[in-house]
C-alpha positions as a Markdown table, in Angstrom:
| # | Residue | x | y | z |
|---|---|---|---|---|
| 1 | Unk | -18.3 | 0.0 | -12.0 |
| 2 | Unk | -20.4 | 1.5 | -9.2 |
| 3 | Unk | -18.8 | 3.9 | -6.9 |
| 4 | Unk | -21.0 | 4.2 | -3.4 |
| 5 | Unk | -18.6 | 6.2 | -1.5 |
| 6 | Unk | -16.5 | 9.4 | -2.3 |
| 7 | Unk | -12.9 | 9.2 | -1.7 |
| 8 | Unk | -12.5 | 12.2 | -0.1 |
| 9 | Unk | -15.2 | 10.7 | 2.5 |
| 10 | Unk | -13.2 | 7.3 | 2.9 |
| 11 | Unk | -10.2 | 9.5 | 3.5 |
| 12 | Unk | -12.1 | 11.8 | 6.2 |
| 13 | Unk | -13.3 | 8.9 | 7.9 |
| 14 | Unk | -11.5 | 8.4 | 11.4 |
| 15 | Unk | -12.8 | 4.7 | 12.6 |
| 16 | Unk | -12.0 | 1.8 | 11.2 |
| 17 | Unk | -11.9 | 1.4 | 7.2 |
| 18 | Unk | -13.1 | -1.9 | 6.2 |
| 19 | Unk | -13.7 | -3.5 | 2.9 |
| 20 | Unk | -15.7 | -6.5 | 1.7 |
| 21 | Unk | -14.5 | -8.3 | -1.1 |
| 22 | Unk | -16.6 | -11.0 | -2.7 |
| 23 | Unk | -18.3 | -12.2 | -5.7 |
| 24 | Unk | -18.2 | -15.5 | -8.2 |
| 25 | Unk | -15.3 | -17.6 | -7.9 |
| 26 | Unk | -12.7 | -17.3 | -10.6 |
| 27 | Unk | -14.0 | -13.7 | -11.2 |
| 28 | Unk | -10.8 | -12.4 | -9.8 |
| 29 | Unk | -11.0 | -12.2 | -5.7 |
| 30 | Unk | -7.7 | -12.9 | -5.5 |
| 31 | Unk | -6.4 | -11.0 | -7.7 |
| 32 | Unk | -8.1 | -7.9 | -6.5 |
| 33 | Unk | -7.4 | -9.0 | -2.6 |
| 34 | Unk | -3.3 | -8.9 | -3.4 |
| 35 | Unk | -3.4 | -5.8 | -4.9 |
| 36 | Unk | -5.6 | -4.3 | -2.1 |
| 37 | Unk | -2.6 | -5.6 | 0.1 |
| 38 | Unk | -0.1 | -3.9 | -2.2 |
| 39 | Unk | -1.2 | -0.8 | -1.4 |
| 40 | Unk | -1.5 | -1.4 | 2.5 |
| 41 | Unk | -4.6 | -2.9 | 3.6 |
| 42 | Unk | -4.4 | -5.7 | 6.1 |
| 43 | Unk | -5.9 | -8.8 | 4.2 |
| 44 | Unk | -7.6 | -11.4 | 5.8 |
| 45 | Unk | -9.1 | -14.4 | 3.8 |
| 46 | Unk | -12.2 | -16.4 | 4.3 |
| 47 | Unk | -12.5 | -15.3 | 8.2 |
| 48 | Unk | -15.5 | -16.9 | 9.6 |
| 49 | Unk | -18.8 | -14.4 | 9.2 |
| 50 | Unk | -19.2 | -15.0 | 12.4 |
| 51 | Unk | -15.6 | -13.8 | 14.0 |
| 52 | Unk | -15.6 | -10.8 | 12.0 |
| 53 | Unk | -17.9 | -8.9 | 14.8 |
| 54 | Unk | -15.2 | -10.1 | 17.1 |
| 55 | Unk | -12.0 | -9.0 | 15.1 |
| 56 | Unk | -13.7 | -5.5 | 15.2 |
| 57 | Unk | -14.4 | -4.6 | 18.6 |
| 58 | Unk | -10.9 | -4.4 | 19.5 |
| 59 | Unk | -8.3 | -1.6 | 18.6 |
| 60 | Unk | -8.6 | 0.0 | 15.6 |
| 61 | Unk | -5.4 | -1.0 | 13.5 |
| 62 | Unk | -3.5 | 1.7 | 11.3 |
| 63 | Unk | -4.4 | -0.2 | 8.3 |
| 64 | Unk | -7.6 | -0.4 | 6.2 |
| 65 | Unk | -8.8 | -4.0 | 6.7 |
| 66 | Unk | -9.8 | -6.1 | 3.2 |
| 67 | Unk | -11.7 | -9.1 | 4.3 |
| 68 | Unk | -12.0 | -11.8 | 1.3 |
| 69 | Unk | -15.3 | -13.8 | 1.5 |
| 70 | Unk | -16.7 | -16.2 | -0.5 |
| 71 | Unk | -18.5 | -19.1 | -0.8 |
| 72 | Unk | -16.1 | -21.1 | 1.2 |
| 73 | Unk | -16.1 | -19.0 | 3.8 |
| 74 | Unk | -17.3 | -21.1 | 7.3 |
| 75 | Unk | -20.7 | -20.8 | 7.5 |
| 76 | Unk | -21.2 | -18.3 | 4.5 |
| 77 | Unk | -24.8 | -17.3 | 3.6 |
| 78 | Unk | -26.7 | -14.7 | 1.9 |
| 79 | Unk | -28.3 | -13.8 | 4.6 |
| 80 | Unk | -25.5 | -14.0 | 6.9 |
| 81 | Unk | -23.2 | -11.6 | 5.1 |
| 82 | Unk | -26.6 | -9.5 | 4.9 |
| 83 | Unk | -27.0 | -9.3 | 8.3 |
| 84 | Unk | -23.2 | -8.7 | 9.3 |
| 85 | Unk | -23.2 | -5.7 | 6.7 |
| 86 | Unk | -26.0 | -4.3 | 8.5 |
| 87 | Unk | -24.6 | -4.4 | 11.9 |
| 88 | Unk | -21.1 | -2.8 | 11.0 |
| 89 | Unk | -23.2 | -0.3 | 8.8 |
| 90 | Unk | -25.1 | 0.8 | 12.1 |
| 91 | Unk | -21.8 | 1.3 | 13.7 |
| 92 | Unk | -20.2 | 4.6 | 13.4 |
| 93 | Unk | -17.0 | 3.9 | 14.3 |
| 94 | Unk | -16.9 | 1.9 | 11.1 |
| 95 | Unk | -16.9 | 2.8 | 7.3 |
| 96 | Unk | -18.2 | -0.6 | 5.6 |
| 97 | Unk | -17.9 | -0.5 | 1.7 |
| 98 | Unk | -18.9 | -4.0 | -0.5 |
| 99 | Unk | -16.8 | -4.9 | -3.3 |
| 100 | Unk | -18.4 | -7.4 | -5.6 |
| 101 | Unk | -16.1 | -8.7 | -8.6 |
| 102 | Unk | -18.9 | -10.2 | -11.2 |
| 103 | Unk | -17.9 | -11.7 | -14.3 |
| 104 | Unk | -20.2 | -13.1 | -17.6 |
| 105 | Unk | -21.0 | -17.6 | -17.0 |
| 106 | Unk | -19.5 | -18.2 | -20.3 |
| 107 | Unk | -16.4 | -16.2 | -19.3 |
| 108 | Unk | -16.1 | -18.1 | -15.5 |
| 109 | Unk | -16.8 | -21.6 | -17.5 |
| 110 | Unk | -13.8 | -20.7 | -20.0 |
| 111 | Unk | -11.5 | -19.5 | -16.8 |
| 112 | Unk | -12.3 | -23.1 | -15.2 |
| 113 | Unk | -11.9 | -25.0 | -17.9 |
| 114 | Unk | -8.2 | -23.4 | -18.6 |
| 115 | Unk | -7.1 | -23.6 | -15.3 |
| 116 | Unk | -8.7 | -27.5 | -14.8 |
| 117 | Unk | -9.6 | -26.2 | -10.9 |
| 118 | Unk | -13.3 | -27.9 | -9.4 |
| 119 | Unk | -15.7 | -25.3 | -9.4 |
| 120 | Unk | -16.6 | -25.1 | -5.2 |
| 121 | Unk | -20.6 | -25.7 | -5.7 |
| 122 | Unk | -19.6 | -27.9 | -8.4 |
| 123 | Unk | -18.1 | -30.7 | -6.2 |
| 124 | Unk | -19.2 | -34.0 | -8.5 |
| 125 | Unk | -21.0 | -32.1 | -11.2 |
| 126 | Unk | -19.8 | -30.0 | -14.0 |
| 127 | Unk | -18.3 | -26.1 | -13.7 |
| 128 | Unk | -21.4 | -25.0 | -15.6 |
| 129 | Unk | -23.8 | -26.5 | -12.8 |
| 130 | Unk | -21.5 | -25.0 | -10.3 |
| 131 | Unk | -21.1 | -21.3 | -11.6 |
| 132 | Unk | -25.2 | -21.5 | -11.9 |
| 133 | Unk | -25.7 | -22.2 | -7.7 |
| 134 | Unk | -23.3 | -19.7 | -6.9 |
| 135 | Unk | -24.6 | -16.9 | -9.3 |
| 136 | Unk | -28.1 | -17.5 | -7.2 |
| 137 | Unk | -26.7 | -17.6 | -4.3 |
| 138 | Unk | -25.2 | -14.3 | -4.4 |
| 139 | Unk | -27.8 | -12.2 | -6.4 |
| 140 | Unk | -28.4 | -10.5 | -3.1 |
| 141 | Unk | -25.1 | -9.5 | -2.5 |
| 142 | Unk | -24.9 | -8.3 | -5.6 |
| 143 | Unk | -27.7 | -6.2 | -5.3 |
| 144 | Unk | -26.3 | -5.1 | -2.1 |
| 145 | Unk | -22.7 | -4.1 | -3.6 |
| 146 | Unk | -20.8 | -0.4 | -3.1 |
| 147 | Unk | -18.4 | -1.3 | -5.9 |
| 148 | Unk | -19.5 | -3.7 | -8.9 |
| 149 | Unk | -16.6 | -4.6 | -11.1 |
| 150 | Unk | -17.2 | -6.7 | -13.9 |
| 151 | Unk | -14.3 | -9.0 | -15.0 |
| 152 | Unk | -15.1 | -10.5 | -18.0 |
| 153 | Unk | -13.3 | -8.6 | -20.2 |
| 154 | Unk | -10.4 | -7.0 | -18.1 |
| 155 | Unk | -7.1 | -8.7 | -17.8 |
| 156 | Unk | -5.6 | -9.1 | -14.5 |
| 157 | Unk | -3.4 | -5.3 | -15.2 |
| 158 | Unk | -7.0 | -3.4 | -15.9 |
| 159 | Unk | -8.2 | -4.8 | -13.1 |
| 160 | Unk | -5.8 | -4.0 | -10.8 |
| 161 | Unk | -6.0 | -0.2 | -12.1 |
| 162 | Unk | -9.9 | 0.1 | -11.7 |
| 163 | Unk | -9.3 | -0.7 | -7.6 |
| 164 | Unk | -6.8 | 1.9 | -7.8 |
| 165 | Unk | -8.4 | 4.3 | -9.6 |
| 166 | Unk | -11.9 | 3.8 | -7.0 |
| 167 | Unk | -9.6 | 4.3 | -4.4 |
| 168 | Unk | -8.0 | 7.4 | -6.0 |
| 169 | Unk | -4.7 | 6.6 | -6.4 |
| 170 | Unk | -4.6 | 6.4 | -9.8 |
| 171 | Unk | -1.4 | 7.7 | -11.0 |
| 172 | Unk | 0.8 | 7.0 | -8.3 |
| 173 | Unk | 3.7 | 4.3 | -8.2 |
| 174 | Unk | 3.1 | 1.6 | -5.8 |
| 175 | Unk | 6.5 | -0.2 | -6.6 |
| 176 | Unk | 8.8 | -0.3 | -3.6 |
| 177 | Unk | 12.0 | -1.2 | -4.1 |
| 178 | Unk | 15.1 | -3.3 | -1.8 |
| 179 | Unk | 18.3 | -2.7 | -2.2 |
| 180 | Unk | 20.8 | -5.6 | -1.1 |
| 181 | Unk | 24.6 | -6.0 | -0.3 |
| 182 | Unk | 25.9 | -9.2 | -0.2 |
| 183 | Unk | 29.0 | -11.7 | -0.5 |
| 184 | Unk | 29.7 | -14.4 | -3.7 |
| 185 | Unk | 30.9 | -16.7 | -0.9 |
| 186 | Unk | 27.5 | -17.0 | 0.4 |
| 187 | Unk | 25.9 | -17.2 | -2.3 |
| 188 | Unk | 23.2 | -14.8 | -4.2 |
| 189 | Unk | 20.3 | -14.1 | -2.0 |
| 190 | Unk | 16.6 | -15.7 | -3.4 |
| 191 | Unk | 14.1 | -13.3 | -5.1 |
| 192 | Unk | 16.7 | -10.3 | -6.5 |
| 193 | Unk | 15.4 | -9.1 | -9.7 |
| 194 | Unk | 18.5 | -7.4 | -11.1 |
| 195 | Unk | 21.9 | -8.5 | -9.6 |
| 196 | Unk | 25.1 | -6.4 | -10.6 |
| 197 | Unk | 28.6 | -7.8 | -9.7 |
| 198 | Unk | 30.9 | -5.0 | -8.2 |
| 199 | Unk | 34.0 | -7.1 | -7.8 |
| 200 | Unk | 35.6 | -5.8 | -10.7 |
| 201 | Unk | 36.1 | -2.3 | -8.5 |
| 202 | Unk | 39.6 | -1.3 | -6.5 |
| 203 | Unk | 38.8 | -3.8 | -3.1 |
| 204 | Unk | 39.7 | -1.8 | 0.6 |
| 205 | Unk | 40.0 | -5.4 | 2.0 |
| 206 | Unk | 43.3 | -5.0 | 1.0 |
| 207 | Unk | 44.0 | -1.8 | 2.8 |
| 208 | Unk | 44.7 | -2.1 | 6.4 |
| 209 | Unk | 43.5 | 1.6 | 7.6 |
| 210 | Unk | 40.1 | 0.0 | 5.3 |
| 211 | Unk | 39.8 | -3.6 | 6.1 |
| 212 | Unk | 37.9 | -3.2 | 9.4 |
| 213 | Unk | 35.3 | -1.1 | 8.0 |
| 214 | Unk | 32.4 | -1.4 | 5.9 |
| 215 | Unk | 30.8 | 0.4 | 3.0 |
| 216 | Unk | 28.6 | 2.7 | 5.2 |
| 217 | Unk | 32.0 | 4.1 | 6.0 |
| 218 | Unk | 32.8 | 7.6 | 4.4 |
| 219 | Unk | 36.3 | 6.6 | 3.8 |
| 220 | Unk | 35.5 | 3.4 | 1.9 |
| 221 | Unk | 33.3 | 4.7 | 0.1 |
| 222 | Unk | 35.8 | 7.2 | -0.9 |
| 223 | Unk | 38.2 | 4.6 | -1.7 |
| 224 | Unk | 35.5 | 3.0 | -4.0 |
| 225 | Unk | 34.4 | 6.2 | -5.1 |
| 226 | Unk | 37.8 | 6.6 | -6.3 |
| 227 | Unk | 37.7 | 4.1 | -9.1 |
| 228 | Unk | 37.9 | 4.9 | -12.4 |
| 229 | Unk | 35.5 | 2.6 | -13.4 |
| 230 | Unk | 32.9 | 3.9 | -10.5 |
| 231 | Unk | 31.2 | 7.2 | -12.1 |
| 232 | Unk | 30.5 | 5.7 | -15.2 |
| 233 | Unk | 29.5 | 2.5 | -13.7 |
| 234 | Unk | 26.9 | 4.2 | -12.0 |
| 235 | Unk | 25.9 | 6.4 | -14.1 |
| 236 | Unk | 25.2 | 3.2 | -16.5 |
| 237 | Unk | 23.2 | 1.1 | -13.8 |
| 238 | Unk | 21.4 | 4.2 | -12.2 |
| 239 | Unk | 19.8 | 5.3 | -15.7 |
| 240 | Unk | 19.2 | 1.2 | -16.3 |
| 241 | Unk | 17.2 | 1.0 | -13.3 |
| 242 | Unk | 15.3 | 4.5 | -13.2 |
| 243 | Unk | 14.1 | 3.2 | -17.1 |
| 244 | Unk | 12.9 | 0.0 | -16.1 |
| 245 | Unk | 11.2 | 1.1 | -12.8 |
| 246 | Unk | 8.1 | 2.7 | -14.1 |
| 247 | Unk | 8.4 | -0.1 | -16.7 |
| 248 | Unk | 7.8 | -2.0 | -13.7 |
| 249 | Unk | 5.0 | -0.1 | -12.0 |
| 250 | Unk | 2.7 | -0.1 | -15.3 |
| 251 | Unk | 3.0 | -3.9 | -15.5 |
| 252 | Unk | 1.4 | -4.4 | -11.9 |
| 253 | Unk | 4.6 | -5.0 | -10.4 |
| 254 | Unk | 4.6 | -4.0 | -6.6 |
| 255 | Unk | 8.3 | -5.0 | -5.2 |
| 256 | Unk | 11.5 | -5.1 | -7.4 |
| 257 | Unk | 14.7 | -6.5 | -5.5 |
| 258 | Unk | 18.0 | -4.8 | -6.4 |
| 259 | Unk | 21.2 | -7.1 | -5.7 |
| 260 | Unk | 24.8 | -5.8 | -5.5 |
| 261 | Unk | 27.6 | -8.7 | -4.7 |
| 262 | Unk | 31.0 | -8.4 | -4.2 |
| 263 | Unk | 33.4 | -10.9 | -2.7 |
| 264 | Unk | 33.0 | -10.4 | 0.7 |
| 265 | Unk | 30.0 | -8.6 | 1.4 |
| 266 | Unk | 31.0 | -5.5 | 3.6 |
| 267 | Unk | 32.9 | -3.0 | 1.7 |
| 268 | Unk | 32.3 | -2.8 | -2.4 |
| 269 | Unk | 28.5 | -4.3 | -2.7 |
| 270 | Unk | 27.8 | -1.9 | 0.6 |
| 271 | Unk | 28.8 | 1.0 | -1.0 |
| 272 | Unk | 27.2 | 0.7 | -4.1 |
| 273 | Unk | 23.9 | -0.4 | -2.5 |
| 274 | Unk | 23.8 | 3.0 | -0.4 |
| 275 | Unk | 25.0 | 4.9 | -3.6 |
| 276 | Unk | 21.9 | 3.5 | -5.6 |
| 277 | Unk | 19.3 | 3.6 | -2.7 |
| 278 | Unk | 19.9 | 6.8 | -1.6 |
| 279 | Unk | 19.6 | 8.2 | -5.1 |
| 280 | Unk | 16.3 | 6.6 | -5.9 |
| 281 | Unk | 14.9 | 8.1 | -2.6 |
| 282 | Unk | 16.0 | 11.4 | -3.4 |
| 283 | Unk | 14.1 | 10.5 | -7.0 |
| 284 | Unk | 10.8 | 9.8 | -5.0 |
| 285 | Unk | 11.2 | 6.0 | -4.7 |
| 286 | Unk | 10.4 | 4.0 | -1.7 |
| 287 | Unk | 13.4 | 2.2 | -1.3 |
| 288 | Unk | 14.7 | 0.0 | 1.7 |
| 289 | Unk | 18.5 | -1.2 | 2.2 |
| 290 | Unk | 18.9 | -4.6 | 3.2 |
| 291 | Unk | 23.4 | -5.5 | 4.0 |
| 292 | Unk | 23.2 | -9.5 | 4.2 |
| 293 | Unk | 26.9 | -10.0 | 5.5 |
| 294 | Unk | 26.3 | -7.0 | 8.3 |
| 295 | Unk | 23.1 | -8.2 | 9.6 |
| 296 | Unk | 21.2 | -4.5 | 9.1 |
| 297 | Unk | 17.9 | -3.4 | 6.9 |
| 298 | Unk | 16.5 | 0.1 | 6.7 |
| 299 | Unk | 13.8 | 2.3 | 4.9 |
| 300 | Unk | 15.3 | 5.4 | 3.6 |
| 301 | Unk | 13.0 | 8.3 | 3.8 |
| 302 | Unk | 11.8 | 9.9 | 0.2 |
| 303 | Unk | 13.4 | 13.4 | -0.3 |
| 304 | Unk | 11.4 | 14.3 | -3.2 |
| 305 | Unk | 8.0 | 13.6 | -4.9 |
| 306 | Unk | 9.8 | 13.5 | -8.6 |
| 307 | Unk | 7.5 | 12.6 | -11.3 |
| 308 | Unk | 4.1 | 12.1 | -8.8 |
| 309 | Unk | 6.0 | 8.7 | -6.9 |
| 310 | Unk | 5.2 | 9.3 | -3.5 |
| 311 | Unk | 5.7 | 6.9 | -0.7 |
C-alpha cells in the first residue's frame, strides 16, 4: 500500500477533503466505500464524471466526501477521470487523494465465479474476457493512484483496517451504539442486536403518585432502582455488554442496537435504557437513546476517553 499524503496534512487541510475510490470490479469498492462512510465521509456512488465539478463548487460540507467510481460510472473514461483529477488537483480549496483497490485476475475470476454476478465488460462473454478489458482500461489510473491497496489476499476485516490505519485511526472504536425503550404490546422494534426483558422488575404503573410519569423521572427510577433484583441485574447486563462491545468493534462491526422492553414502554424499559446508556458514555462509548413509546431520541455526550474509544 502506497501512502501519497501525510495524515497530519489531510488533517491540516481546511477546504474540502475528497477522496476517489476506484479500481477492478469485485476488488472490494464497496466494501471499502461503507467503511469510508462508517467513519463519517459522505458517500456518493457512481456520480457522473461530469457532475462532480458541479457538486464541488458549492459549500463546502462538514464531511469528507468519498466518491465511488467505476467502470459504470456515466460516461467513465481513462481520460476523463484523468482530466477531472487534474482540475480539482489545481484547485486549492480542494485536497484530492486516489484510492485504487487492485486485486490479482485469478483472484477477481474466483470472486465472480462464487458470487455468479456478470462481470460489467463481460456482458455476453466470460468473467475472464471481462476482468482483462477492465484491467486495461484502468492501467492509467492505476499509475495515477495516492493509495494502492491490493485485495487479493485480505479478507473483507483486513481490509477495512488498512483504510483505517491510512487514515490514522487505527486503534480507535468506531462502534456506536443505540440504546432503545420500548413496549411488548407493540411489538420488538427491527434491527436490536441484544434485547433484555425488564418486566420481571417492581412496575410504578401501579402506583398512582408514578403512573403519569416516565422512566426519565428521578422518582421512577428510584422506584425501579429499588428492586432487589435491579443492582445485580445491572451489574450482570452492563459487564455482558462492555465484553462483547470491543468484541464487536474488532469484527468490523460499526452500529450495535441495545433493546430494553417492558410492558408498556414508559416507565421500567425507560429506566434501564438511561441507566445503561449513560454508563457506556461515561466509559467512552458513543451512545444514543432512542424511547419508542415517548416519541424522543438523543446522543449522550462521552464523559471519558476510557480505553482510547473516543467519539
Amino acid at each position: 500500500m502506497t501512502k501519497a499524503i501525510d495524515t497530519a496534512d489531510r488533517t491540516a487541510h481546511t477546504g474540502q477533503k475528497v477522496l476517489l475510490v476506484t479500481g477492478a470490479s469485485g476488488a472490494g469498492r464497496t466494501t471499502a466505500v461503507h467503511a469510508l462512510e462508517d467513519v463519517g465521509f459522505e458517500v456518493i456512488n457512481n456520480l457522473p464524471l461530469g457532475l462532480i465539478p458541479r457538486l464541488l463548487s458549492g459549500p463546502a460540507p462538514d464531511h469528507p466526501l468519498a466518491l465511488g467510481i467505476d467502470v459504470r460510472t456515466r460516461d467513465f473514461s481513462a481520460l476523463a477521470l484523468a482530466d477531472l483529477i487534474d482540475q480539482m488537483t489545481a484547485d486549492p480549496n480542494i485536497m484530492v487523494e486516489l484510492l485504487f483497490l487492485d486485486c490479482r485476475p485469478d483472484v477477481l475470476v474466483r470472486r465472480y465465479s462464487e458470487t455468479r454476478r456478470r462481470h460489467p465488460l463481460a456482458t455476453e462473454d466470460s468473467p475472464e474476457q471481462g476482468i482483462e478489458r477492465e484491467i486495461a482500461l484502468l492501467a492509467p489510473i492505476r499509475d495515477r493512484a495516492d493509495v494502492l491497496i491490493d485485495t487479493s489476499d485480505l479478507t473483507v476485516h483486513e481490509l477495512k483496517a488498512g483504510l483505517m490505519e491510512w487514515l490514522g485511526l487505527e486503534g480507535e472504536d468506531r462502534l456506536s451504539i443505540s440504546v432503545q425503550s420500548f413496549s411488548y404490546k407493540r411489538g420488538v422494534p427491527r434491527g436490536l442486536d441484544l434485547v433484555f426483558d425488564v418486566r420481571f422488575l417492581q412496575n410504578p404503573h401501579w402506583q398512582p403518585d408514578l403512573r403519569p410519569l416516565t422512566g426519565c423521572d428521578a422518582a421512577v427510577a428510584a422506584f425501579v432502582a429499588a428492586d432487589p433484583r435491579h443492582d445485580e441485574f445491572v451489574e450482570r447486563v452492563s459487564g455482558l455488554v462492555e465484553f462483547l462491545l470491543p468484541a464487536y468493534a474488532s469484527e468490523g462491526k460499526s452500529h450495535l442496537a441495545i433493546g430494553f422492553g417492558c410492558t408498556g414502554g414508559r416507565h421500567r424499559s425507560v429506566a434501564l435504557a438511561e441507566t445503561l446508556a449513560r454508563g457506556l458514555a461515561d466509559a467512552g462509548w458513543q451512545v444514543s437513546i432512542r424511547h419508542r413509546e415517548l416519541g424522543t431520541a438523543k446522543a449522550l455526550p462521552v464523559t471519558s476517553t476510557s480505553g482510547g474509544r473516543t467519539a
